[in-house]
Structures are given as structure tokens and as C-alpha cells.
Legacy VTK file of the C-alpha trace (Angstrom):
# vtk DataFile Version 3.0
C-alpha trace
ASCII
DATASET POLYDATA
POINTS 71 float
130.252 58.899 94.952
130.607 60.980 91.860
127.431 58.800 90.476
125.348 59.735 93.742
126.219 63.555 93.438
125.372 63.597 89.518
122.247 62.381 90.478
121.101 64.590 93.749
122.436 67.378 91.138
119.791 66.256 88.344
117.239 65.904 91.163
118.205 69.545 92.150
117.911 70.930 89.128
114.515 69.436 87.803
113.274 70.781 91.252
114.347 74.237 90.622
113.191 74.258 87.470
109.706 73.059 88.338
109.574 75.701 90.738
110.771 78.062 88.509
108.036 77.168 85.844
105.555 77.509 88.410
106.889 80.973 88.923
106.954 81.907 85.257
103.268 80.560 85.107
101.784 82.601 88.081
103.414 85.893 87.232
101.920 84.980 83.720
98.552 84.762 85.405
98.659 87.909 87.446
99.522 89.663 84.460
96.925 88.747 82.862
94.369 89.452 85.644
95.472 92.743 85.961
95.076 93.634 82.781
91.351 92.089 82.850
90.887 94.408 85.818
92.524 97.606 84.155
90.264 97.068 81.423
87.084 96.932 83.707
88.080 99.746 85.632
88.696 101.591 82.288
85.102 100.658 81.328
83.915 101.012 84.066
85.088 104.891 84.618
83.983 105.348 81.017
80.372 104.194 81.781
80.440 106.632 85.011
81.225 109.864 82.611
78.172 108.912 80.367
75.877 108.522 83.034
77.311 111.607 85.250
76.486 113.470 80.982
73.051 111.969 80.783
72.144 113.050 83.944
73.578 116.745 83.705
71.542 117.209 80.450
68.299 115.234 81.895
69.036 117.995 84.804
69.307 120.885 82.901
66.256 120.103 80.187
64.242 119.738 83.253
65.251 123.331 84.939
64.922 124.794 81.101
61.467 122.782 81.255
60.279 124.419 84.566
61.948 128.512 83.561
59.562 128.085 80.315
56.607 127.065 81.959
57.080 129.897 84.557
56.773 132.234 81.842
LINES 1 72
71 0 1 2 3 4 5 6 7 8 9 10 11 12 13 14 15 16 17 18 19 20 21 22 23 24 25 26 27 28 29 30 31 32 33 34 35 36 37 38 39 40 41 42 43 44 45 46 47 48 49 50 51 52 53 54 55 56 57 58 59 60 61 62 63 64 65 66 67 68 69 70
């Protein structure tokens, strides 16, 4: 009896523990995606402030363009 109960406890454990490591691993992996995404978004809100620049300056050299040649 004691044998059979020693060994559906072994089998218990090695089951938890595989779940458990399974666990471990995809939290691990969502960890890391989010941080992939945080970094994109990052870059990505970066990129958006240059352009939104570029375009106010392309803007305004054009009106200063147009007020000189009205002149």
C-alpha cells in the first residue's frame, strides 16, 4: 500500500512540476513579447514625431515660399 501511494505521489509530483515548467516557460514568453511590442510601439511613436516635424517645417517653408513670392 505504502509502495503504491509513494508512487501515485512521485507521479503527482513530476506532473505538477511539468505543468509548472510549462507555466514558468509561457509567462517567460509573454514577457518577452511584450517587451518586443513596447519597443515597437516606442519606435514606432518616435518615427510618428519626426514625420509629424518634417512635415510642419515642409509646411511652413512652403507658406514662407508663397508670402515671398507675393511680394
Amino acid at each position: 500500500m505504502t509502495e503504491n501511494s509513494t508512487k501515485a505521489r512521485d507521479q503527482a509530483e513530476t506532473a505538477f512540476s511539468r505543468t509548472q515548467t510549462q507555466f514558468m516557460a509561457r509567462s517567460r514568453t509573454i514577457s518577452e513579447i511584450d517587451a518586443v511590442a513596447a519597443e515597437r510601439d516606442a519606435k514606432t511613436q518616435r518615427l510618428r514625431e519626426l514625420r509629424l516635424e518634417k512635415e510642419a517645417a515642409a509646411t511652413a517653408k512652403a507658406a514662407a515660399a508663397e508670402k515671398q513670392t507675393k511680394r
